[in-house]
C-alpha positions in Angstrom: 0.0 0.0 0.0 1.6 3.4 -1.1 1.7 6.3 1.1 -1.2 8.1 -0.2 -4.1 5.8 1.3 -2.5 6.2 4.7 -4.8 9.4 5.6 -7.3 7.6 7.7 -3.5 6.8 10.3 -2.1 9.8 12.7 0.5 11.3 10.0 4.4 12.1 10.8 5.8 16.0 10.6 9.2 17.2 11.6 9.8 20.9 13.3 12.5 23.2 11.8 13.2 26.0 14.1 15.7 28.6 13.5 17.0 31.9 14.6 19.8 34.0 12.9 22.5 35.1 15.3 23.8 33.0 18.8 22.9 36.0 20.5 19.2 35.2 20.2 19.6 31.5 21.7 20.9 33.1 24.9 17.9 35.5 25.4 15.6 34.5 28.3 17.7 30.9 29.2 16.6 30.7 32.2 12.9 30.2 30.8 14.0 27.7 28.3 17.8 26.5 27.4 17.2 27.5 23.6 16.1 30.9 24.0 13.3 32.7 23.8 12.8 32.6 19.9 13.4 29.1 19.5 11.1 28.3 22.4 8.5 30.5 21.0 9.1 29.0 17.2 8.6 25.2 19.2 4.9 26.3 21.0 3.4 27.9 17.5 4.8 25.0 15.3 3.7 22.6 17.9 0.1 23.9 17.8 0.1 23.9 14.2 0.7 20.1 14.2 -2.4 19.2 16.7 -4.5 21.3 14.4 -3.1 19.2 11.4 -3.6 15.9 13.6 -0.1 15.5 12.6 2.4 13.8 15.4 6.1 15.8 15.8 8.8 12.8 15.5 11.9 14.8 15.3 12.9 18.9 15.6 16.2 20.0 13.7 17.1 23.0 15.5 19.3 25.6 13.4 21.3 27.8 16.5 22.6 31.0 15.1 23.0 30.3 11.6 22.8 33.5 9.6 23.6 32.1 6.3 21.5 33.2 3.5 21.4 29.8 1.5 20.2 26.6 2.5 23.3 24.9 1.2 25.2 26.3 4.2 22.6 24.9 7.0 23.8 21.9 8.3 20.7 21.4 10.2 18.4 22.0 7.2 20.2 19.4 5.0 20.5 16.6 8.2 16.3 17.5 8.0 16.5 16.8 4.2 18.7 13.2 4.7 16.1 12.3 7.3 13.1 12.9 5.0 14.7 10.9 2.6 15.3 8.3 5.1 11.7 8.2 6.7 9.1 8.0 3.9 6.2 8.4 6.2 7.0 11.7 7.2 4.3 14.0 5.7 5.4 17.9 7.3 7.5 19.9 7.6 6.5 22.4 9.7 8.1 26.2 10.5 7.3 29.1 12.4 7.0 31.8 9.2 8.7 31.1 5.7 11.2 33.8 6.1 12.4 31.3 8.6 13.1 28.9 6.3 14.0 30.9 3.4 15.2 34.1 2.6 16.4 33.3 -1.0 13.2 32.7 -3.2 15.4 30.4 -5.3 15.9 28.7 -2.5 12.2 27.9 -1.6 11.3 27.1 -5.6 14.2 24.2 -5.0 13.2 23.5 -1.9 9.9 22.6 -2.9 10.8 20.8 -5.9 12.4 18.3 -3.3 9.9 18.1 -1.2 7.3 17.6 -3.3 9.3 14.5 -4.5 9.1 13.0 -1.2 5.3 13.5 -1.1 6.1 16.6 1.9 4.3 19.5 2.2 5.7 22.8 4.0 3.3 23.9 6.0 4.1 27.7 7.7 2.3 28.0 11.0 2.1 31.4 10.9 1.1 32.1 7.5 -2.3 29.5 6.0 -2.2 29.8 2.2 -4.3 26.6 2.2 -4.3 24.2 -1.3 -4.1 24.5 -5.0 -2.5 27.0 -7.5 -3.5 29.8 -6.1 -1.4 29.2 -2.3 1.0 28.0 -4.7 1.3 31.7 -6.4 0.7 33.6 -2.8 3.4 30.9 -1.5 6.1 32.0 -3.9 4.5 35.9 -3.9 6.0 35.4 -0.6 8.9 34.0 -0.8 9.8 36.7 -3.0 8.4 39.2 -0.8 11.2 38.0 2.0 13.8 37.7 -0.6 13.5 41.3 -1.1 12.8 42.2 2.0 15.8 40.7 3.0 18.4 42.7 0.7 17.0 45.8 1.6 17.2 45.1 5.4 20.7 44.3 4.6 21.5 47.4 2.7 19.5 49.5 5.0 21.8 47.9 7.9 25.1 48.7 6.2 24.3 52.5 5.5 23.5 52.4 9.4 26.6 50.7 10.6 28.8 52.8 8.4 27.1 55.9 9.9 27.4 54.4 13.2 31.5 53.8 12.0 32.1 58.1 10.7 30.6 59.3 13.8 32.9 57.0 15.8 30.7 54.6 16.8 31.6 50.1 17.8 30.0 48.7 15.0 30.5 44.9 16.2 31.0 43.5 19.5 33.9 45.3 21.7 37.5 43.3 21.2 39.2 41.7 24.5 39.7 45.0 26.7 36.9 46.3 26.4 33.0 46.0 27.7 30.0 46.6 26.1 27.8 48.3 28.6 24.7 50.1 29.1 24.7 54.0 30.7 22.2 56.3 31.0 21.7 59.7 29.2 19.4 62.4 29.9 17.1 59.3 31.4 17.4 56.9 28.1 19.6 53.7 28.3 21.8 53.3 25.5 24.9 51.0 24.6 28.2 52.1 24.8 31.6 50.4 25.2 33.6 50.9 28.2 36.8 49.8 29.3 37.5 46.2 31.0 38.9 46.7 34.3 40.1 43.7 34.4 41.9 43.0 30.8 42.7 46.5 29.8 46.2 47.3 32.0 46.9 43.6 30.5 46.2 44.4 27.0 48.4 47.2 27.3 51.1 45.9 28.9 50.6 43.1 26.0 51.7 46.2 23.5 54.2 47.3 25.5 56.1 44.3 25.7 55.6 43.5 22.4 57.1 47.2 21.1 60.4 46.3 22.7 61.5 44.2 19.7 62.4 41.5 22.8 59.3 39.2 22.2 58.5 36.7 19.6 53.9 36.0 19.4 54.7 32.7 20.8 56.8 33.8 24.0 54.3 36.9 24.4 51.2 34.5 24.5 53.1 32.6 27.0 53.7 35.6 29.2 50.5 36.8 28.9 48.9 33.7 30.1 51.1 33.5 33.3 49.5 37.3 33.8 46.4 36.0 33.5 45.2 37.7 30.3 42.0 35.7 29.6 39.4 35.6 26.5 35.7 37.1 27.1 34.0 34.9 29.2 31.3 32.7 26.8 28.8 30.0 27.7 31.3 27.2 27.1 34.1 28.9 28.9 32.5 30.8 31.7 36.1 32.2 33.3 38.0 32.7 29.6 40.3 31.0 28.3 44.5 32.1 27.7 45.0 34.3 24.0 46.1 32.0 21.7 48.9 33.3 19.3 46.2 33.9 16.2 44.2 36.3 18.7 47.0 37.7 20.2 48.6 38.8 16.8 45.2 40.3 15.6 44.9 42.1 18.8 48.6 44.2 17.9 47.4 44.7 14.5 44.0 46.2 15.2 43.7 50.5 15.1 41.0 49.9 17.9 43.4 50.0 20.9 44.5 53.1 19.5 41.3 55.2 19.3 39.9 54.4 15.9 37.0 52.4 14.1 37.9 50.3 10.7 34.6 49.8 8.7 35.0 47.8 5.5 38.4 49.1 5.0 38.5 52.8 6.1 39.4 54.2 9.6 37.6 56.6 11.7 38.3 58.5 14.9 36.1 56.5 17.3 34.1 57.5 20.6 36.1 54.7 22.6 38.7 55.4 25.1 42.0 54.2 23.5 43.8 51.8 25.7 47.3 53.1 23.7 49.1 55.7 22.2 49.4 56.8 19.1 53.1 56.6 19.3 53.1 53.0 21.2 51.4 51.9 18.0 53.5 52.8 15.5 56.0 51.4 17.1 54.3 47.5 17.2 53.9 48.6 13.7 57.6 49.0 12.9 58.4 45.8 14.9 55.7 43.9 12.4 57.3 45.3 9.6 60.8 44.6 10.4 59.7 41.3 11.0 57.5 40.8 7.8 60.6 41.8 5.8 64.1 40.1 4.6 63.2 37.0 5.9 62.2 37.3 9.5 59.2 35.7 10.7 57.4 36.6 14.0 56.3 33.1 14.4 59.4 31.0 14.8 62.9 32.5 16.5 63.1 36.1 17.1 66.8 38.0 17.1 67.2 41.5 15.8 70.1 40.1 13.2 67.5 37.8 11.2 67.8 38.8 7.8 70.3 40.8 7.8 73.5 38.2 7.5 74.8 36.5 4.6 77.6 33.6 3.9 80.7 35.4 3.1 82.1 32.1 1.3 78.9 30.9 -0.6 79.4 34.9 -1.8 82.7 34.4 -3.2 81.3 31.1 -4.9 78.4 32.7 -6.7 76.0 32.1 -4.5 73.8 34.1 -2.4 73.1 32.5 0.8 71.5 33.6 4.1 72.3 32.9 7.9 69.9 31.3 10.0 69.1 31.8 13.3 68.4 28.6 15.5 68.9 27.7 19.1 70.0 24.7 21.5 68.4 23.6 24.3 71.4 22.8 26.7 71.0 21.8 30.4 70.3 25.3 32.0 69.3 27.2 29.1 68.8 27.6 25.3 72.1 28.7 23.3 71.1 30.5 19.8 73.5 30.9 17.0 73.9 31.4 13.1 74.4 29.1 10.6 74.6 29.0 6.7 71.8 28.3 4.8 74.0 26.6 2.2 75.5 24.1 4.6 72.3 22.3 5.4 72.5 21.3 1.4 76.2 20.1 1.5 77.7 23.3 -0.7 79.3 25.5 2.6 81.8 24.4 5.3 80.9 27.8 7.1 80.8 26.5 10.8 77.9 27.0 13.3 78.9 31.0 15.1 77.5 31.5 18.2 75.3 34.1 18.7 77.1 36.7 21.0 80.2 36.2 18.6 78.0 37.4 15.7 77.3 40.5 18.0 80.5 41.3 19.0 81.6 41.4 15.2 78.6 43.6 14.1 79.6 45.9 17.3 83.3 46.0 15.7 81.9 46.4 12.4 80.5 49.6 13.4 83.9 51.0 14.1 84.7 51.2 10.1 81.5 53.2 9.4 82.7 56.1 11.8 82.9 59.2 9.4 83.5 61.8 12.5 82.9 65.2 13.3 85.3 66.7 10.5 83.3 65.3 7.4 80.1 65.8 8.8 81.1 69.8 9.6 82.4 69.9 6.5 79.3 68.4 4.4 77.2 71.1 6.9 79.3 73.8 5.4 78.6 73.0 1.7 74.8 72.5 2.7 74.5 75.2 4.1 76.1 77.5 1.0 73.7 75.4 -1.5 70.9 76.5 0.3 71.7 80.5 0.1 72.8 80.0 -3.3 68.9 78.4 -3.9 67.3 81.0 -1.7 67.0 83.0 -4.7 65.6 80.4 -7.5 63.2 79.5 -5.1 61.8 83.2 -4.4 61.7 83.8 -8.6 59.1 80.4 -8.6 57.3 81.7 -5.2 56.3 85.4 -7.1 55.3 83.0 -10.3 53.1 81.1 -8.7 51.9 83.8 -6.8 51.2 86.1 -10.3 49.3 83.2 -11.6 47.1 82.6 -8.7 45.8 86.2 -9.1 45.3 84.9 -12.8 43.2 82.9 -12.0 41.0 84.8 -8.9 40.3 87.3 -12.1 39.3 84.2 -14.1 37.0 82.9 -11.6 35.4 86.1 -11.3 35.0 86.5 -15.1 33.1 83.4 -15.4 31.0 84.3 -12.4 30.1 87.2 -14.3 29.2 85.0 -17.5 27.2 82.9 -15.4 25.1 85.8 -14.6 24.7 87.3 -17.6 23.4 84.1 -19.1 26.5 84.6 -22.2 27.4 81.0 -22.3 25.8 77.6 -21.6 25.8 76.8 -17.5 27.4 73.3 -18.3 30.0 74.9 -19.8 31.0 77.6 -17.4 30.4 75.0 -14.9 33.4 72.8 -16.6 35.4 75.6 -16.4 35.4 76.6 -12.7 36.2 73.2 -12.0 39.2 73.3 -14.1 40.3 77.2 -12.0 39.5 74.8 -8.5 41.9 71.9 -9.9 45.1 74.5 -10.8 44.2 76.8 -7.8 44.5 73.6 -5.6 47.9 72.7 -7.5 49.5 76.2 -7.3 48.5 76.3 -3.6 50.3 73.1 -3.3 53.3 74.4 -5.3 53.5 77.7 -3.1 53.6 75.2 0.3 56.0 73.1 -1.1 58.6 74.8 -3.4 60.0 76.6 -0.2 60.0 73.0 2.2 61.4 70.9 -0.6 65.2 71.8 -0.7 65.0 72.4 3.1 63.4 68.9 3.4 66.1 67.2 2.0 68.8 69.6 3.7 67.1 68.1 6.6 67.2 64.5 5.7 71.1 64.8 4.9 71.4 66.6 8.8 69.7 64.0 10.1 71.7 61.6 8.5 75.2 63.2 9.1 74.2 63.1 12.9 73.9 59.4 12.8 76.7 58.5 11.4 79.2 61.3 13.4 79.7 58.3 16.2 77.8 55.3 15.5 79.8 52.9 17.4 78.9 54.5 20.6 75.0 54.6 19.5 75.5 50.9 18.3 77.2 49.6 21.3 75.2 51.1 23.9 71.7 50.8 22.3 68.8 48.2 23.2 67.8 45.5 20.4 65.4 47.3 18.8 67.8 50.3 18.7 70.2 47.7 17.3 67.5 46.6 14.8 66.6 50.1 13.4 70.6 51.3 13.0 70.8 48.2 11.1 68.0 48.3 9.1 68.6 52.1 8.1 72.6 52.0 7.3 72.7 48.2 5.3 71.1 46.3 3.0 73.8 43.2 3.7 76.4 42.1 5.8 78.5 39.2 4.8 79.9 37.3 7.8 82.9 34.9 7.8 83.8 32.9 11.0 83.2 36.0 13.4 84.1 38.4 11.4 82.0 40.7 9.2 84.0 40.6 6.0 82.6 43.3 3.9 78.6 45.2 3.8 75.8 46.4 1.4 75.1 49.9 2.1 71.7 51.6 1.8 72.3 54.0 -1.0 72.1 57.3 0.9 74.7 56.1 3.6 77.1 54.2 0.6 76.7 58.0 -1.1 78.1 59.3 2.1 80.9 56.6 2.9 82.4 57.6 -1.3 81.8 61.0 -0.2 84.2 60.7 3.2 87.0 58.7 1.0 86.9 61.6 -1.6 88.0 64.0 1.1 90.4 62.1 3.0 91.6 61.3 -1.1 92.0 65.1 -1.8 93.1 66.0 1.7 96.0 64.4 1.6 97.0 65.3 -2.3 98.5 68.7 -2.5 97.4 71.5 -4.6 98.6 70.7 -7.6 97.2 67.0 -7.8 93.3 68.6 -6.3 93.1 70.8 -9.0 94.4 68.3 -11.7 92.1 65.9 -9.5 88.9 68.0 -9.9 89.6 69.3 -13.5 89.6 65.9 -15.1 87.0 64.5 -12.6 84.5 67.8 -14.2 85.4 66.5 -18.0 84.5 63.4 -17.4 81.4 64.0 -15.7 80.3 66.7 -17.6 76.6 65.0 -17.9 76.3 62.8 -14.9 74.7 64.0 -11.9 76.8 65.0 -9.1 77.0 63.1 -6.3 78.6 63.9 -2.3 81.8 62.5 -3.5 81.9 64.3 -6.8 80.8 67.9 -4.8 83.8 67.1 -2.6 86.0 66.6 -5.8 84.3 69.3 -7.8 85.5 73.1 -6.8 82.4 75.1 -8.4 80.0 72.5 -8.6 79.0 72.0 -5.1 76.1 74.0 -5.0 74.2 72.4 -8.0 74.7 69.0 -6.8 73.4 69.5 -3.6 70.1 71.5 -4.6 69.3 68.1 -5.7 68.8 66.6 -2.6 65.0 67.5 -1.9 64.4 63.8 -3.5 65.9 62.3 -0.6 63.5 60.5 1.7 63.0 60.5 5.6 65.2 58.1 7.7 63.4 55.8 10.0 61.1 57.8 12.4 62.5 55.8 15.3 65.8 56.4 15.3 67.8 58.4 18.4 69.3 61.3 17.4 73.1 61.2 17.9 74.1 63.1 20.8 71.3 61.9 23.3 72.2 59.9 25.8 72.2 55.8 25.3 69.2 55.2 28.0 67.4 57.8 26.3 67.8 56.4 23.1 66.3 52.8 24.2 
């Protein structure tokens, strides 16, 4: 006997209950362990089957599931396997059809398999009763949700991104934070406040983490034995320790630091920021020294990695880096370099412990002092190419000032046209914009011709001030000091045993080591070689661009060649300037 002459027995339905977000399963748990929704969803569906005279022989329960296609509901396809697995199952019964669906495609398929298994989807809230026509008002509606459902979506994006300019959480406060409820002017309204508990953790979190000293892993280690903890949730009531993943989000995240990122853009937020702006940037320099040359943040941290190569595989033609490992011995771990190339068989360099390596960058530091006497000296020759351009730069200054006032009268000429009705509105219109475009670039100009040479000048001071003593700024500085020297004076250094054999210079600091041998060169030549020195070094650089060394060899060329230093760019933000005490620069 097929299914269809069963009517006269008590029929079979399943339940399908869902709500959207975990948040709503925790609302009123005390009444029921569900939630209030699902709870409610179970009493109406329930009733629906005792008017059907139908018997409820399973639930599936979907907790939290905000996914818009049914593909993605593991509950919803466990409820399909078991109608395939229990013919005699004849509804399926939900609270409202936007429960079930919110993609019409989705309930035209849905049916489709349903209807193959005899089933019928019954809504308890919504009776369309048999035949075409609840078949039309059944997918009417179905449609209805679909669209309802986009522009709830849209209409909750242009909110939250409103919510984001004028500073507001958009999501759930991050670890250090609490969201809480105040009152205002006699309304209750949410607003994140700082964790007691977690916050002076969090911080200190940054704070060690800025030194340059701690790798993620030893950090999450630390910050467990502090007792930095997770948000409490139902599973984990007291928290759980940060595990590395959270803990590197946390130092990447603008939050801490008194903003709001929505969909990609940052906005000043309402929040009280748990850091500075300047204890930020620098977890953001020690991420990006890490990210680069080789370092990774994840395995063994020292502020050398990535810096050394294999003096011998160089010699042979190859380029090959040192890696930094470690020993565990009895009392403690021992870290040292070694060749990339020798794990492979192709270098004999031996293993160099690690306060060997040190001590030879330390030494190495020694050959890059350039001393008081050049850097005067380079002062001096700045300082006369900057008069010389005083005076270029003033001629450009009254040019762009006579062409601004060109175009004030052209504005107001067009104005007038507008008036007047002389020529089409579209066109006049066209043409303001293009005054507002060259206005906004003269303005620019006038900012910047005076800063740009001045700029540079100051780049090259800077500069000569770091490399005056840098053996004593070296030597005395922390790791992260270490790192930043490092990472601003070289590109390479090629060790050999415990030695460093010969370096890469960055190209502003190699411009300035030629620059120091072409004076020592010419100060130690007498008059007669300088000038024959100088007058065949100008002939045969009549067309290249002067460099430091060549100003130092050229006698009436000094002022050209250094106008040209306004394309020089910044040196690392972090660095101490030379002359400050080593404690201060740590």
């Amino acid at each position: 006997m097929n299914r269809s002459t069963k009517f006269e027995e008590p029929t079979k339905a399943v339940l399908y209950l869902r709500v959207s977000s975990k948040k709503q399963m925790d609302t009123a748990v005390d009444i029921d362990p569900d939630g209030n929704s699902i709870a409610t969803q179970r009493e109406v569906a329930s009733r629906k089957a005792n008017n059907l005279g139908a018997d409820v022989v399973k639930e599936f329960v979907e907790p939290g599931v905000s996914a818009s296609t049914i593909e993605k509901r593991q509950a919803f396809q466990d409820m399909l396997t078991f109608l395939r697995e229990h013919s005699d199952v004849r509804y399926v019964i939900v609270y409202a059809r936007s429960r079930a669906f919110r993609n019409y495609i989705d309930a035209a398929i849905t049916k489709r398999l349903l209807d193959k298994l005899n089933v019928k989807l019954v809504s308890a809230r919504e009776d369309f009763g048999d035949g075409v026509y609840a078949d039309m008002m059944e997918a009417v509606t179905d449609i209805f949700n679909d669209v309802q459902n986009k522009l709830s979506g849209e209409d909750i994006r242009i909110k939250l991104q409103h919510k984001a300019i004028n500073g507001g959480t958009t999501g759930r406060a991050p670890i250090g934070y609490l969201n809480t409820r105040t009152e205002v002017e006699g309304r209750l309204i949410n607003t994140v406040s700082l964790d007691p508990l977690r916050a002076p953790l969090v911080l200190k979190a940054w704070e060690l983490y800025s030194t340059g000293d701690y790798s993620i892993e030893r950090l999450t280690a630390t910050m467990a034995d502090l007792g930095l903890t997770s948000k409490p949730t139902g599973r984990w009531p007291a928290g759980r320790p940060m595990s590395d993943t959270q803990l590197h989000r946390m130092l990447g995240d603008a939050y801490y630091a008194g903003f709001v990122v929505y969909k990609g853009d940052i906005y000043p937020g309402r929040h009280e920021p748990i850091i500075g702006q300047d204890l930020f940037e620098r977890v953001r320099e020690v991420q990006a020294a890490r990210s680069g040359r080789g370092t990774r943040d994840r395995v063994l941290n020292h502020y050398l990695k990535g810096l050394l190569f294999c003096d011998r595989c160089d010699e042979h033609g190859r380029t090959s880096r040192l890696i930094y490992t470690e020993a565990k011995g009895r009392s403690r771990r021992y870290g040292y370099f070694l060749c990339r190339a020798r794990q492979d068989g192709l270098c004999d360099l031996p293993h160099i412990a690690i306060e060997r390596v040190e001590q030879a960058v330390v030494d190495h530091y020694i050959t890059f002092q350039l001393g008081e006497e050049f850097a005067n000296e380079c002062r001096e020759k700045l300082d006369a190419a900057l008069a010389d351009a005083q005076g270029s730069e003033r001629e450009v200054h009254a040019a762009l000032t006579r062409r601004l006032r060109e175009l004030s009268e052209k504005e107001s000429r067009l104005i007038d046209l507008a008036a007047d009705g002389t020529l089409p509105a579209a066109k006049i219109r066209a043409k303001l914009n293009e005054v507002k475009i060259d206005r906004a670039r003269i303005e620019a100009g006038l900012a910047t011709t005076a800063d740009q040479l001045s700029l540079g000048a100051g780049v090259l001071r800077d500069a000569l001030h770091l490399v005056a003593d840098t053996h004593a700024l070296y030597q005395n500085g922390s790791n992260q000091v270490r790192r930043n020297l490092n990472d601003t004076f070289f590109q390479k250094l090629y060790i050999d045993d415990c030695e460093v054999v010969h370096d890469e210079l960055k190209p502003l600091f190699a411009e300035i080591a030629e620059a120091k041998r072409a004076m020592m060169a010419l100060g130690t030549a007498d008059a007669r070689f300088r000038d024959a020195t100088t007058a065949d070094s100008v002939n045969n650089n009549k067309t290249a661009p002067l460099g430091l060394a060549g100003i130092f060899l050229a006698s009436g060329s000094s002022k050209a060649g250094l106008v040209e230093l306004r394309g020089l760019e910044p040196l690392t933000p972090t660095l101490p300037v030379a002359g400050r005490h080593p404690e201060q620069a740590r």
